[in-house]
N, C-alpha and C positions, 0 to 999 in steps of 0.2 A: 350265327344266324342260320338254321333250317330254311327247306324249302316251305315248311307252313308256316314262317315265321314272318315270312316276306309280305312287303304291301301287295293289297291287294288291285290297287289303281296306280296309275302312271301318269304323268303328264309331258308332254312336251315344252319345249325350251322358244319361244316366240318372243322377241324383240326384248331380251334377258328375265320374261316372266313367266311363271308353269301356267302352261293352257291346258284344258282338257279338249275332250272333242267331243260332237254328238253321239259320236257311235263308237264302238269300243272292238278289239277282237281276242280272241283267247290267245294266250302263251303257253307252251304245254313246256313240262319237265319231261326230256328224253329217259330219263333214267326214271320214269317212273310211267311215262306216259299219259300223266295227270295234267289237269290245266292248273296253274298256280297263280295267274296274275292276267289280268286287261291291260289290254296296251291302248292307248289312242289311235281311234283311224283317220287319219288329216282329213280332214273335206275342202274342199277347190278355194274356198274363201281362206281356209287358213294355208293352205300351201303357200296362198297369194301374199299374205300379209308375213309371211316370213320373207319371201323374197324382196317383197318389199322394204322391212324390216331391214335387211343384208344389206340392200341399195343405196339405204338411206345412211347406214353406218360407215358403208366405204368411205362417202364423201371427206370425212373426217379419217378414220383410219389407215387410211393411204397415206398420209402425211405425215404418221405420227409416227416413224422408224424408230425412236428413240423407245417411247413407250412399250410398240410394239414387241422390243428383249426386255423389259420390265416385266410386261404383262404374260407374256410367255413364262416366266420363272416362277412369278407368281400361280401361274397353273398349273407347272408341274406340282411345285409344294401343294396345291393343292386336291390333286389326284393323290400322292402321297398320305397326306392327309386320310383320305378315304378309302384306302386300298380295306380296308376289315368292312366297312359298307358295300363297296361293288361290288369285291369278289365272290361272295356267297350268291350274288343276285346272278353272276355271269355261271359260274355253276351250275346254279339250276334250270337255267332258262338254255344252255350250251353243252351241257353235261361234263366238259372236260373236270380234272381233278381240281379242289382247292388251290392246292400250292400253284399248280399251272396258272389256276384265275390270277391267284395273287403276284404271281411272275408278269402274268401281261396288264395287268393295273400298272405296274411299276414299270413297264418297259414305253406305257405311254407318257410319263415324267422323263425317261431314258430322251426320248423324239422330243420333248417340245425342250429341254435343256439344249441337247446336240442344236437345235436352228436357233432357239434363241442366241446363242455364243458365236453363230457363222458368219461370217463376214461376208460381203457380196460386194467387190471392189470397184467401181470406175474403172473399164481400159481405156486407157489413150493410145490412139493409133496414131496419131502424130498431134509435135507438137514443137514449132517451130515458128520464125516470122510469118509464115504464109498462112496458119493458121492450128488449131487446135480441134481434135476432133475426138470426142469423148464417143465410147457406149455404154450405155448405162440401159438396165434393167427396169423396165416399169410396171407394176400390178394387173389386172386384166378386169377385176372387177372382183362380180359375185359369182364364186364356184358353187357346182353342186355336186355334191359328193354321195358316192350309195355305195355303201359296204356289205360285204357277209357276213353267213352267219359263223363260220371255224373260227377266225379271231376278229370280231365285232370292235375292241377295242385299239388293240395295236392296229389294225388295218386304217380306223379311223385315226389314231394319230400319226402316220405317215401321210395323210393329207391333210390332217388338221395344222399340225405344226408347220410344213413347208407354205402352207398357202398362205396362213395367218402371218408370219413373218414376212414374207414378199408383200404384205399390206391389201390382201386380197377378203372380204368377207366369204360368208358360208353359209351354206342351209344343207344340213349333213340328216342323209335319212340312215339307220339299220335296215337288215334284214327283217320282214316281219315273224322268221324263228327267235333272233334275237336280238329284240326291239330294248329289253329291262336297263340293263348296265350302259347302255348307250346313251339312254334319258336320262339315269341318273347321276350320271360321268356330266353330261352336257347341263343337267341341272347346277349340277356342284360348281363347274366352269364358271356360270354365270354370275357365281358369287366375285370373280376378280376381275372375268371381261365384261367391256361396253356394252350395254344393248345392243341386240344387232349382229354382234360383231361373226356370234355364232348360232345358230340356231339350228334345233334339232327337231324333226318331225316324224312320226312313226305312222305306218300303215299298209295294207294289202296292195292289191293291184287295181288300178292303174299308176297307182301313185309314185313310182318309178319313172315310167313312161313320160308322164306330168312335169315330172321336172326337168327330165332332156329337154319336153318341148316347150315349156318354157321361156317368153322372151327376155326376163332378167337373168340370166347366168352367163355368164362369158367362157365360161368353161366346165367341163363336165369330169371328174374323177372318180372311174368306176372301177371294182375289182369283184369279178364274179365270172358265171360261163363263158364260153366262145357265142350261143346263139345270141343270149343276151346281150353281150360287149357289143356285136353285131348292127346288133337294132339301136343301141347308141348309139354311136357312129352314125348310122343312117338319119337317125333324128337330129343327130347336131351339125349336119353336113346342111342340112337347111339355113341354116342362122349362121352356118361358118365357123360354129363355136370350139373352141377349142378341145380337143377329148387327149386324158391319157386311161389306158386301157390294159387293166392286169385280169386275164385272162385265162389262168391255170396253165397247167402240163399236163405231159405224163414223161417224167425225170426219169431215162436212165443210171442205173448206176453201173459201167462194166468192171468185173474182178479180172485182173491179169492174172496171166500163169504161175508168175512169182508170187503172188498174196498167201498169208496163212489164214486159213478157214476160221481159226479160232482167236487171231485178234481182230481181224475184222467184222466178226460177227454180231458183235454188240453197237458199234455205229454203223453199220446198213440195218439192221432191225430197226433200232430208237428212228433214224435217219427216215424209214418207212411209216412207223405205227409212232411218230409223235401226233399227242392229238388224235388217239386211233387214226391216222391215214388221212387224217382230212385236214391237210395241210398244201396247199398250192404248189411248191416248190418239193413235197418228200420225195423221195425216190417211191417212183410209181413198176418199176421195174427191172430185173436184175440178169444181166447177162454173165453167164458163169465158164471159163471154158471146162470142155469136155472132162478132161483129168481130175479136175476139182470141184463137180457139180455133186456128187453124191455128202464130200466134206461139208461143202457150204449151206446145201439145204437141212442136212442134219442140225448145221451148228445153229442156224436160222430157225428150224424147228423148233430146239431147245430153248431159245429165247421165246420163244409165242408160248410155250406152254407152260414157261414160269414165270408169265405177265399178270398183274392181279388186275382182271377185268371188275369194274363195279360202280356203283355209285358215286360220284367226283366227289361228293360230300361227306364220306368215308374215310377216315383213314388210313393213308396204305393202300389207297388205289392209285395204279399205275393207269388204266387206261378207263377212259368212260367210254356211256353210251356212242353208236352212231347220232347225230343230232337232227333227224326229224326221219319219219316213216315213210316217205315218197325216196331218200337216199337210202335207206334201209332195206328196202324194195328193191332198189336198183343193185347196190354193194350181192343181195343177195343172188338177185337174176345171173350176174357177171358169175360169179363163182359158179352157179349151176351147169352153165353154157360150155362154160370152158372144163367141168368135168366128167359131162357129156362127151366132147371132143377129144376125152381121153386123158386130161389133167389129172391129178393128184393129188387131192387137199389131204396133205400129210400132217396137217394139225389144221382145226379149225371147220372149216366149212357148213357153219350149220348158225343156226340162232339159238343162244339156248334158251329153255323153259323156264319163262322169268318176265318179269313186267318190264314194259321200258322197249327201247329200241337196241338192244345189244344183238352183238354179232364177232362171234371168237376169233381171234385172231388166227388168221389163214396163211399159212404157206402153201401156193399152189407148185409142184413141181411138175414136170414135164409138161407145163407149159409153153405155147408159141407165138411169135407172129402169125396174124391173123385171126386168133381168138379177140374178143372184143376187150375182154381182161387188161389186156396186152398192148391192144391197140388205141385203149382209152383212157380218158381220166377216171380211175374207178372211185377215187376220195374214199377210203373208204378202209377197215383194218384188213387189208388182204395184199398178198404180194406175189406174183409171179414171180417165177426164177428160171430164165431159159437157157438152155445150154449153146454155146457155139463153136465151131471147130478152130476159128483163126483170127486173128483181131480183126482182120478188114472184114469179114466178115460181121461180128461184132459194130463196129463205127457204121456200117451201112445201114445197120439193123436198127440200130440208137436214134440215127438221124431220118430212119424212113419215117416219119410222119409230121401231122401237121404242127404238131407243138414243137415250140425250143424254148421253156421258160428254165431250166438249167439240166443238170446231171452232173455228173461223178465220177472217178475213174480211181479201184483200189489198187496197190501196186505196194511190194516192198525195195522198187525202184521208183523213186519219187522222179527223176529228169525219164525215165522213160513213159511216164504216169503222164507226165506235163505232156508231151508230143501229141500222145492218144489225146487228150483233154481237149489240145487248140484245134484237134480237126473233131469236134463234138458242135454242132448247129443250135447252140443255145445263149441265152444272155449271160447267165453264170456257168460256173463247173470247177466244181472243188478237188482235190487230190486228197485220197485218204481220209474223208469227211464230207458233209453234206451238210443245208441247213446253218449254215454258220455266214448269220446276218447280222447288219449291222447298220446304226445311221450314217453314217458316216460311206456307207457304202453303197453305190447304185444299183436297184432291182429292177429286172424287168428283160423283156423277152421278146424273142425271134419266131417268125411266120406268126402262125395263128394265137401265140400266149401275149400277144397283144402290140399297143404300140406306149412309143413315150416309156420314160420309167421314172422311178419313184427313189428316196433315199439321198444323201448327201448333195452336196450344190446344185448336182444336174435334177435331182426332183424339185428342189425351191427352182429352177429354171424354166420347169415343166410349166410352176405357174404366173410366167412373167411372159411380158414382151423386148425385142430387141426394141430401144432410143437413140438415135444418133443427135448429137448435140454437134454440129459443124459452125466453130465459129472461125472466122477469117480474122486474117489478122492486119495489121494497122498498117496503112499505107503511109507513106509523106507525099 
């Protein structure tokens, strides 16, 4: 399937039937920067009858644990099922390469098998003649969930899976860049879940907003900027509602003295420019020391300029477009700023002459703190690489800012790799790798990359409450 091969309407997913809406808005192909498809724009009455829709399904859903691992496997099969229909849609509407789309099709079967299968046990904290006293986990209600547009799908089954198994309903919006694969994943769904159980709604702004404020949702699961994670928070802090909040980085990664430039030069690149750079967790920044900064940015170079930039729906492309022109704009400004202030785009720096939102992949060298590059989330195919004179140096430099959503530390001393690692201010931090996620494993981040996290028992936790069952015991 082409991108003009794609339908041309979409519908939303409402109490398990495709709704349309009155008004409609463009979806553009990054890699072409063409509109290829209407999305739905929810209007206030149908926001409402979704939510209501959730409300009314819980009542029954909550109950139904058994089901609930039934229903779950049946969906992944049935995203399975579908991976040759999504992935062309999340392509063109995302720009990332096929194979990539069709990787995170399947890695949302990956999420709702891992929670269908997990267990969530009763503790007893005592249990003797004086009495018995269980705790047990109980549902919260109806979430809403608002995902991005880098991985629109995997993002949404890291909330889809843990909340539906905790016996929670849903009303799950996309991004309005990539609204397509989102509806059509949620359409599919509704072939094996309840009415209700999940529903999906697409639209511009305020309709984000709309649903924080909201009085049916008991909880709110959002993964996007710090301003906007922000302003959730602030709106669910009204009604008490519960929020977890994935809120990006900017990852360092530091190269010890002992690293060889040339084996680790192919996982900090990939580690950086998966997904061109717009990736939450990549290494957004690379601290190199002194001896070994001319090796590294070389070997780093050599990777960006034998990356085949292009259309995701090509094959044999390695990286696609940036995904909408407002981040394009920004990816570009950052780079300009910082080689202004005397940086080095020694591959890369420019956009080239060509339709679409591309933008060549960047190694900036002689980059610093304080450059904005450097200091921010840039999402985006571009990498600083700064030099340091001494590790403590390095660790201060890593940890100066407001993000900790993870980083990295290379080393061909993995226990001396570990030491650096535990003093690094972040929720994860890998050794000799990066980007190496998993269900089963907890995500999520320190100061400003958010709060709560997502992934293995503790994300099904996220969407539960504590129950204390105290029962006394029998007297004569």
């Amino acid at each position: 399937m082409t991108s003009s091969e794609l339908p041309v309407n979409f519908a939303m997913t409402i109490d398990g039937a495709a709704v349309p809406a009155p008004q409609t808005f463009d979806v553009v192909n990054p890699a072409t920067g063409q509109v290829i498809a209407q999305a739905p724009d929810c209007a206030p009455d149908q926001l409402d009858a979704a939510m209501h829709s959730a409300q009314q399904a819980y009542q029954l859903w909550r109950h139904e644990k058994s089901a609930r691992r039934d229903l779950l496997l049946k969906a992944a099969d049935e995203v399975l099922a579908a991976v040759d229909e999504i992935a062309p849609i999340l392509t063109a509407e995302q720009g990332k390469p096929l194979a990539d789309a069709q990787m995170e099709v399947r890695s949302v079967a990956l999420w709702f098998r891992y929670y269908a299968n997990l267990e969530v046990p009763v503790e007893v904290i005592q249990d003797d003649a004086k009495a018995r006293i269980e705790v047990r986990r109980r549902s919260l209600g109806v979430v809403a969930a608002i995902t991005p547009w880098n991985f629109p799908l995997s993002l949404a089954a890291w909330k889809i899976a843990p909340a539906l198994r905790a016996g929670n309903t849903m009303v799950l919006k996309p991004s309005p860049y990539t609204p397509l694969a989102t509806l059509k994943m949620v359409e599919r769904l509704a072939r094996v879940l309840p009415p209700g159980v999940l529903n999906a709604v697409s639209g511009r702004d305020p309709l984000g907003a709309s649903m924080t404020q909201h009085p049916v949702p008991r909880k709110i699961s959002f993964t996007g900027s710090v301003t906007t994670g922000k302003r959730v928070a602030e709106a669910a802090a009204g009604d008490l509602k519960r929020v977890t909040l994935e809120l990006g980085g900017n990852d360092p990664a530091i190269v010890l003295d002992d690293a060889d430039p040339a084996r680790i030069a192919d996982g900090l690149f990939w580690s950086a420019f998966r997904n061109n750079g717009q990736v939450c967790s990549a290494i957004k920044r690379v601290y190199v020391p002194e001896a070994l900064y001319a090796d590294v940015v070389d070997a780093l170079a050599e990777k960006a300029r034998s990356a085949r930039v292009g259309d995701g729906a090509e094959p044999g492309t390695q990286l696609g477009p940036v995904n909408n022109e407002p981040q394009l704009t920004r990816v570009a400004g950052l780079v300009e700023e910082a080689v202004a202030r005397g940086a080095e785009a020694v591959t890369g720096g420019r956009a080239p002459d060509r339709p679409g939102y591309f933008y060549e992949p960047t190694i900036l060298a002689g980059a610093s703190d304080g450059m904005r590059v450097v200091d921010e989330e840039q999402f985006g195919p571009v990498l600083p690489v700064v030099p340091y004179h001494d590790v403590e140096e390095a660790i201060a430099r890593a940890n100066g800012t407001h993000f900790g959503l993870s980083g990295s530390v290379w080393s061909a001393d993995g226990d001396r790799a570990a030491e650096v690692a535990d003093r690094l201010e972040c929720g994860t931090v890998w050794i000799n790798t990066h980007l190496a996620l998993r269900p089963d494993q907890p995500f999520g981040g320190a100061k400003w990359s958010g709060l709560g996290v997502e992934n293995g028992p503790w994300g099904l936790y996220g969407f539960t409450e504590l129950k204390v069952v105290h029962r006394a015991g029998v007297t004569s």
